[in-house]
VOGU-3710 file (C-alpha; in Angstrom, 3 decimals, decimal comma):
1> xxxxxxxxxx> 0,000/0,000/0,000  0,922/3,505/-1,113  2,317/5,266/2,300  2,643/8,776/0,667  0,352/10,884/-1,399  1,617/13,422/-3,698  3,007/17,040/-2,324  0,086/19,828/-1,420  0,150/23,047/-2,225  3,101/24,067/0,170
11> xxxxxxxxxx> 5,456/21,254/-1,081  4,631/18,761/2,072  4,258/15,030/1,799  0,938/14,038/2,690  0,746/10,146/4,332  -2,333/8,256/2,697  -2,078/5,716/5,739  -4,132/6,913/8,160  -2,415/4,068/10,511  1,173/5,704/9,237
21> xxxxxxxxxx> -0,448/9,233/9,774  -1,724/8,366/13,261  1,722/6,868/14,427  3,738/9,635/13,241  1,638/11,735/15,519  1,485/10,242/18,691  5,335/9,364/17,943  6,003/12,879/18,089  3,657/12,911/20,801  5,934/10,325/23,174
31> xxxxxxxxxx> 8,798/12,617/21,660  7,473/15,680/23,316  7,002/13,625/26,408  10,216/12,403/27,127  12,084/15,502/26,704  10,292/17,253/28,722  10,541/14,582/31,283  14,008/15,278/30,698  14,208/19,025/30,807  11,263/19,568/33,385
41> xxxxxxxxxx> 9,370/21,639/31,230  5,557/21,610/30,581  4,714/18,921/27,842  2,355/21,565/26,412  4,693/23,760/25,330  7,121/20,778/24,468  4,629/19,681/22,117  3,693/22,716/20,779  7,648/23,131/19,718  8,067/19,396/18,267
51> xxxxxxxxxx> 5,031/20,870/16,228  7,050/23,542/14,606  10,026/21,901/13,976  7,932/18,608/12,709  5,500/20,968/10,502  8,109/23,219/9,073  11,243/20,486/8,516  9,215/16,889/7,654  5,774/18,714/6,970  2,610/17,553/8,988
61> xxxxxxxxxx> -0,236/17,270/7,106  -3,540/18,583/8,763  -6,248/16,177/7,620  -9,948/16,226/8,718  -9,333/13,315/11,278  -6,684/15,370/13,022  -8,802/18,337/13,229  -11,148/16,385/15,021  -9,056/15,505/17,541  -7,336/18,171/17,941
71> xxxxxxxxxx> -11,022/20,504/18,786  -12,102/17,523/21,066  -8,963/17,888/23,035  -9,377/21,861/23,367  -12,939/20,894/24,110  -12,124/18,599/26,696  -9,205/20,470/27,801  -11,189/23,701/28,214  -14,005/21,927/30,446  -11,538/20,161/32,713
81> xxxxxxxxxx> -9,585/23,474/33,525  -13,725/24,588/33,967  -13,999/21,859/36,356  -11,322/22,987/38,527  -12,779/25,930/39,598  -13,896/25,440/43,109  -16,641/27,732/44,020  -15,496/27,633/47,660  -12,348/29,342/46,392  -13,632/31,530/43,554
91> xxxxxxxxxx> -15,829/33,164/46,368  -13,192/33,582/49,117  -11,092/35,707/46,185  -14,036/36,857/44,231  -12,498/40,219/44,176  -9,142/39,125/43,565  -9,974/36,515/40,339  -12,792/38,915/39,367  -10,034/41,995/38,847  -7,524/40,322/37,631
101> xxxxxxxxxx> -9,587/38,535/34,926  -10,679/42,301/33,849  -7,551/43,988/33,931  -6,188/40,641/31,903  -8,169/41,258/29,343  -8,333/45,258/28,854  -5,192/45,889/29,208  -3,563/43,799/26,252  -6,744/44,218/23,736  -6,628/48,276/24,169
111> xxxxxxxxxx> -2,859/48,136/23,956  -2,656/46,036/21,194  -6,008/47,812/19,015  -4,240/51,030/19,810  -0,957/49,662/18,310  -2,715/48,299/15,001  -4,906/50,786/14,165  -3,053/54,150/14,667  0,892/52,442/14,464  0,419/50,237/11,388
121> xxxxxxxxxx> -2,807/51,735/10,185  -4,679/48,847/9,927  -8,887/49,399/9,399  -10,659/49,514/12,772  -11,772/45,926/12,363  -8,535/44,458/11,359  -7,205/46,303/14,803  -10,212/45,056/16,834  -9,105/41,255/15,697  -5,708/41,799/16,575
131> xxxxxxxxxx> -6,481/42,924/20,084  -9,283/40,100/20,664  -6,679/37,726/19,457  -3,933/38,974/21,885  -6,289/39,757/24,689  -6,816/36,001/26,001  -4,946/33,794/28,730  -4,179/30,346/27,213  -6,567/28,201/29,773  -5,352/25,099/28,097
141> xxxxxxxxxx> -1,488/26,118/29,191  -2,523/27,435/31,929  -4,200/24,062/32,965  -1,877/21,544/31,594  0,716/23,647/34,257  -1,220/23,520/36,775  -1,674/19,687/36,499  1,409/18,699/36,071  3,273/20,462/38,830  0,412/20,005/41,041
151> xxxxxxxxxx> -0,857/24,089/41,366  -4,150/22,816/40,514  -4,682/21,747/43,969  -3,500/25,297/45,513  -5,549/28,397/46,154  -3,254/30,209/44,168  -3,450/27,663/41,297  -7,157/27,737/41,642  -7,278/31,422/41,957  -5,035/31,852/38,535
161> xxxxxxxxxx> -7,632/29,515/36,582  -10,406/31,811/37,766  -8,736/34,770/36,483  -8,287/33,175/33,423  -12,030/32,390/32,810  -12,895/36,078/33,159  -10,243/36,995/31,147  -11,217/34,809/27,981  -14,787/35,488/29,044  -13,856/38,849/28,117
171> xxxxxxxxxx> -12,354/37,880/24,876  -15,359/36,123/24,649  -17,787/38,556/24,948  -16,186/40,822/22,799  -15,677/38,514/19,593  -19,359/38,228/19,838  -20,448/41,374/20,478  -18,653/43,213/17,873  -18,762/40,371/15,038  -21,778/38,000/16,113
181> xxxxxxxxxx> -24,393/37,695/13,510  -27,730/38,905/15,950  -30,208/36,247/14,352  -32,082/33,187/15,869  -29,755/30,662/15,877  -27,507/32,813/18,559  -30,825/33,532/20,582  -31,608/29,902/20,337  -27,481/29,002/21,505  -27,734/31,035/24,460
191> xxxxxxxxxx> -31,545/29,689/25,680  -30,400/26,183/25,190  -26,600/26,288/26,980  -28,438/28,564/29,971  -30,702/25,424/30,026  -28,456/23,155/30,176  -26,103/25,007/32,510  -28,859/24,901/35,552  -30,254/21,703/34,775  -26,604/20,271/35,217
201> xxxxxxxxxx> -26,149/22,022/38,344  -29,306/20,751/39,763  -29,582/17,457/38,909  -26,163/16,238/37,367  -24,920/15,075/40,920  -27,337/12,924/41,815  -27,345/11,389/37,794  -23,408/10,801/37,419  -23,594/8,763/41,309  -26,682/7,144/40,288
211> xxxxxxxxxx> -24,720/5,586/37,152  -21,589/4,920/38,949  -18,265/3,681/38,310  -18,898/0,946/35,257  -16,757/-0,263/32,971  -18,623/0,997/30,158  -18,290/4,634/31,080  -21,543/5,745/31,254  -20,320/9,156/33,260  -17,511/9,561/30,964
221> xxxxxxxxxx> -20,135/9,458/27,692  -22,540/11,273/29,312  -20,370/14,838/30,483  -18,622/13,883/26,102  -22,590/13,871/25,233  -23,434/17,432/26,810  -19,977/19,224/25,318  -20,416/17,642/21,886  -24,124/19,095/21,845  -23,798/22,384/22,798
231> xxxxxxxxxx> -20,677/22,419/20,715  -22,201/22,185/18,064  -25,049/24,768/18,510  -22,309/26,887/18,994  -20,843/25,700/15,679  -24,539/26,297/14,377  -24,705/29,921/15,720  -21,500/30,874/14,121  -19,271/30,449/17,080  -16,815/27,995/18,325
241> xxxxxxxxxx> -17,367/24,691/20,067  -15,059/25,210/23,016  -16,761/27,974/24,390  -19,610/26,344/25,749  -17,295/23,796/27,587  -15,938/26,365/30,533  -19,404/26,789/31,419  -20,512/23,387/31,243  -16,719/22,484/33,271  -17,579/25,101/36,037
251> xxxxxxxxxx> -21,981/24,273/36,488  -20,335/20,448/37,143  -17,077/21,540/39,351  -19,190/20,806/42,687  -19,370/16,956/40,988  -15,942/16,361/39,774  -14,615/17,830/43,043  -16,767/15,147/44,737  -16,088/12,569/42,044  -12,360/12,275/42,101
261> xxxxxxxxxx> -11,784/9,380/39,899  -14,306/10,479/37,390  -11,943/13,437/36,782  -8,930/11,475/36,582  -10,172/9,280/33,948  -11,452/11,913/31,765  -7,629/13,547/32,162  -5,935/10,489/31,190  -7,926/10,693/27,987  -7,247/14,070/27,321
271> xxxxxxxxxx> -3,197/14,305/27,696  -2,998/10,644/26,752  -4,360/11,192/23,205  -6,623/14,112/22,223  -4,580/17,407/24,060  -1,259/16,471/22,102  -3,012/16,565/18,516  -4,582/19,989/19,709  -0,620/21,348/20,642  1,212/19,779/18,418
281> xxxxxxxxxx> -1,236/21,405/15,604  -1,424/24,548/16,883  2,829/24,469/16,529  2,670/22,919/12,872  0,569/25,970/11,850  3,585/28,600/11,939  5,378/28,857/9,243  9,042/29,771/9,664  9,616/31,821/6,061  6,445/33,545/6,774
291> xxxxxxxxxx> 7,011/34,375/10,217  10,805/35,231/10,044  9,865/37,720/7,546  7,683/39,476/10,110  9,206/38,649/13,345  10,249/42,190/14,259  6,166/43,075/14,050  5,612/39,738/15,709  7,736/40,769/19,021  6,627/44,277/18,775
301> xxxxxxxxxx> 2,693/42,176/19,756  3,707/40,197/21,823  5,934/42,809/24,363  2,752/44,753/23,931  1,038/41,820/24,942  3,263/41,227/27,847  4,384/44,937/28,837  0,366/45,228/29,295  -0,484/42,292/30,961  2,379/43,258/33,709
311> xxxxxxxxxx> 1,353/47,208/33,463  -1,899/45,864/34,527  -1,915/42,910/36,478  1,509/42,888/38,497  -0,191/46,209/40,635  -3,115/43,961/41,039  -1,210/40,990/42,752  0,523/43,381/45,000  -3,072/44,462/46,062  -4,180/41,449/47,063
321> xxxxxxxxxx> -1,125/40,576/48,896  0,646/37,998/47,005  4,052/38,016/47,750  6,233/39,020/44,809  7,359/35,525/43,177  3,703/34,419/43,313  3,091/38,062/41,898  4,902/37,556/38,960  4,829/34,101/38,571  0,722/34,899/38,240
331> xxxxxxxxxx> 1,323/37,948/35,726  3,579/35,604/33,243  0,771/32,754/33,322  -2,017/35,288/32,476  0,334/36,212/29,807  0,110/33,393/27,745  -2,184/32,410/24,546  -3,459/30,005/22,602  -6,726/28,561/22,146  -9,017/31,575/22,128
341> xxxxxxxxxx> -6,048/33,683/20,598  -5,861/31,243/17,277  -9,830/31,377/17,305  -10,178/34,588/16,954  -7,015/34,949/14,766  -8,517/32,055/12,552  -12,086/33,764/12,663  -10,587/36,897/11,515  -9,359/35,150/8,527  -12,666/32,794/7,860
351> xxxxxxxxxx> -14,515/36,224/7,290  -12,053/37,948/5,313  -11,472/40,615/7,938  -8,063/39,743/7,852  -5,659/38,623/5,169  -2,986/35,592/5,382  -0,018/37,742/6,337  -1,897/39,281/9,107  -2,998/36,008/10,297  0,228/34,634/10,008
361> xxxxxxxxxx> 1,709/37,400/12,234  -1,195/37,402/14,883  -1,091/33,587/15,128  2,517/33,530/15,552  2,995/36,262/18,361  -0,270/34,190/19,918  1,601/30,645/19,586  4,481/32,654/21,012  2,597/34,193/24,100  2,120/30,453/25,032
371> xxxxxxxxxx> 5,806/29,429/25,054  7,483/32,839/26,083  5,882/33,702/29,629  5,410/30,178/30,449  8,908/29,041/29,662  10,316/32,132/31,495  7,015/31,784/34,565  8,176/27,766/35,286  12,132/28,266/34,812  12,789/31,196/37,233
381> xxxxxxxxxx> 9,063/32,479/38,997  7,718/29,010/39,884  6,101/29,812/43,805  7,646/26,839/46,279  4,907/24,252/46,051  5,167/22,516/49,302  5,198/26,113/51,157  1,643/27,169/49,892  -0,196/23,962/49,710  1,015/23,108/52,903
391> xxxxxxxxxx> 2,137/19,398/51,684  5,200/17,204/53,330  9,036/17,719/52,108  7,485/14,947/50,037  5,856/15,680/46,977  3,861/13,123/45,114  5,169/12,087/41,569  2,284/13,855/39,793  3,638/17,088/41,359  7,171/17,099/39,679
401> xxxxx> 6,927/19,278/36,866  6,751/17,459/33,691  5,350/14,577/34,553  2,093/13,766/33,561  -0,734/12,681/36,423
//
């Protein structure tokens, strides 16, 4: 059997073989793993890397089946950060997530819009899509840190991933508010997922421990059931379908904080399989020709991005009394980008509002928001972990940075 089709467009092979395609992927998948096993840094970012070098030097061909994938793992991804949000803990710093999240997002997307539209002269809505995309945190980062070096289990962790909510909320809000098509099917989105969003806080907890622990999964099939439904109304409604699945991870927090191994099987599928298509993907996607001939606009974003993230968040931290390395270790991690960023970047270009080279430049300085702060956040800022979670000189495996749980 023929193992390679013809070149595309760019000049890439393309493997026929879906069985060839798949283990090229998850090879450079265990890749990704074992260095950064080796160097102790997050497998996300590893991944997103191998992705570069593996799309730009052997060529990685994006096919439908990988697209897949890689949306269910930002899906899934995206609802188990959600689901990590402890509403004991987002109400005890309500103030502190709440301004953070704000000042997270207005501070990069006015910086940014300002920077686009009156330094390069781009038309108000090319600016406005350059902000949105450089406005977000990176929850899916953001998360897959927090897991692996155990932060997830902190207040400070747990704090952080509330920030980031309101801070993509933001981007959110304003992708839809300034490009949303107002017509039924939106109306019809928003009834349906406000539905669902109190009918799962209700009664979910009593359904998911009436069906129990089974080896068919029932739990497992029904929380994959909800977040492929509402994603695609979303997809219906002209949005995207990983923004339903915060919501939907947050309205069943209460349960997977009570349901323990629920959670933990529903991780090991996501960085086991689906999360590494969705990172090494969103690496493949820059193009080093491209990109090198814009790099000096492409760091010009992104120290906007970070200059105004720290401008307006660092203040903040001092505020609410974190001490300076959790300060700054916070400001870096609400730096990042990557999922919302490339939506919006990738929207931008779906509707012709902006062309390939723009796209190419905002999804670069996005891809680069996710490696940058969090490269610099977990080499030199990373808070003592035993000191505020309280834990023995001992830390469990799952703690050590770059290991997976």
């Amino acid at each position: 059997m023929q193992t390679l089709a013809p070149p595309d467009a760019n000049g890439r092979m393309r493997v026929a073989n879906v069985w060839l395609g798949s283990a090229l992927w998850l090879g450079l998948a265990l890749a990704a793993s074992l260095i950064s096993i080796r160097i102790a840094v997050s497998v996300a970012l590893v991944e997103i890397v191998v992705g570069a070098f593996a799309g730009n030097l052997i060529g990685l061909h994006i096919t439908d089946w990988v697209n897949f994938l890689a949306g269910f793992g930002a899906i899934l991804l995206t609802f188990l950060a959600g689901t990590e949000i402890d509403p004991r803990i987002v109400r005890k710093h309500f103030w502190s997530s709440m301004s953070i999240g704000i000042m997270g997002f207005f501070a990069p997307y006015l910086g940014v819009l300002a920077y686009a539209h009156w330094g390069l002269h781009w038309p108000w809505p090319q600016a406005q899509i350059a902000g949105i995309s450089l406005s977000t945190t990176s929850v899916a980062v953001v998360y897959a840190v927090m897991i692996e070096t155990g932060f997830n289990k902190t207040e400070l962790g747990k704090i952080i991933l509330a920030a980031c909510f309101i801070n993509d909320l933001g981007t959110v809000l304003a992708l839809g508010i300034v490009f949303a098509h107002y017509d039924i099917t939106l109306l019809v989105f928003a009834a349906v997922t406000i539905a669902v969003l109190v009918l799962l806080a209700l009664y979910a907890p009593r359904l998911v421990k009436s069906l129990g622990h089974r080896v068919s999964e029932p739990q497992t099939k029904f929380v994959t059931l909800i977040l492929f439904g509402l994603g695609g109304l979303a997809s219906v409604a002209g949005s995207e379908a990983v923004l339903p699945a915060y919501l939907v991870g947050m309205a069943l927090a209460p349960t997977f904080l009570a349901e323990r191994e629920l959670a933990q099987r529903m991780r090991t599928i996501a960085f086991a399989i689906l999360t590494p298509f969705y990172f090494l993907k969103a690496g493949s996607l820059v193009e080093w020709h491209a990109a090198a001939a814009s790099v000096g606009l492409i760091a010009i974003f992104l120290g906007i991005k970070m200059a105004t993230k720290f401008v307006g968040i660092l203040p903040l931290t001092a505020y609410h009394e974190f001490d300076r390395r959790e300060g700054l270790y916070t400001t870096l991690l609400m730096s990042t980008g990557l999922t919302f960023g490339s939506i919006s970047a990738l929207f931008g270009l779906t509707n012709k509002i902006i062309d390939q080279s723009q796209y190419t430049i905002l999804v670069t300085a996005v891809i680069a928001s996710a490696v940058v702060p969090t490269l610099i956040a977990q080499t030199w800022f990373q808070p003592d972990f035993k000191a505020i979670a309280g834990e023995p000189e001992t830390i469990e495996a799952e703690a050590v940075a770059g290991e997976e749980p």
